[in-house]
C-alpha positions, 0 to 999 in steps of 0.5 A, a space after each residue: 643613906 636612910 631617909 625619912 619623911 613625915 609631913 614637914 619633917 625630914 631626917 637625912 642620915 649620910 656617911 662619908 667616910 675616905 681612908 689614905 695612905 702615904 703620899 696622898 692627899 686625905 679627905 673625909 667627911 661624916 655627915 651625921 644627922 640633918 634633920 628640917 622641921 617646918 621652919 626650923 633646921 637642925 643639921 650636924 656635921 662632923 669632917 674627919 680626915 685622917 692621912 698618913 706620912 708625907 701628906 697634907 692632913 685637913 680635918 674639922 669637926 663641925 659640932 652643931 648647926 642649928 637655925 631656928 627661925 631668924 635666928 643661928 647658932 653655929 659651933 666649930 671645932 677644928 683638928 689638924 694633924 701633919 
């Protein structure tokens, strides 16, 4: 994990990543870039989960989060495969 802090600005960068074979259950997560600067949140997320035969298969991919002030503006997209 890299962080950076400059005054009120901080930018966390995170990497999830799980890999499963047959018969169990996968989850992965890519947490790309969270970045807060004074008021204003800008955080981008994207969930990818990749499973083999015979398993319960849940990936998201979580485009854009942005909050800026009052005011939010969410973007979500989601893929499953089974």
């Amino acid at each position: 994990m890299e962080r950076e802090s400059v005054g009120l600005i901080s930018v966390a960068h995170q990497a999830f990543v799980t890999i499963a074979g047959c018969g169990v259950n996968a989850l992965s997560g890519l947490q790309v870039a969270q970045e807060f600067v004074g008021l204003i949140s800008v955080a981008h997320q994207a969930f990818v989960t990749i499973a083999g035969c015979g398993v319960n298969a849940l990936s998201g991919l979580r485009v854009a989060r942005e909050f800026v002030g009052l005011i939010s503006v969410a973007h979500q997209a989601v893929w499953r495969w089974s």
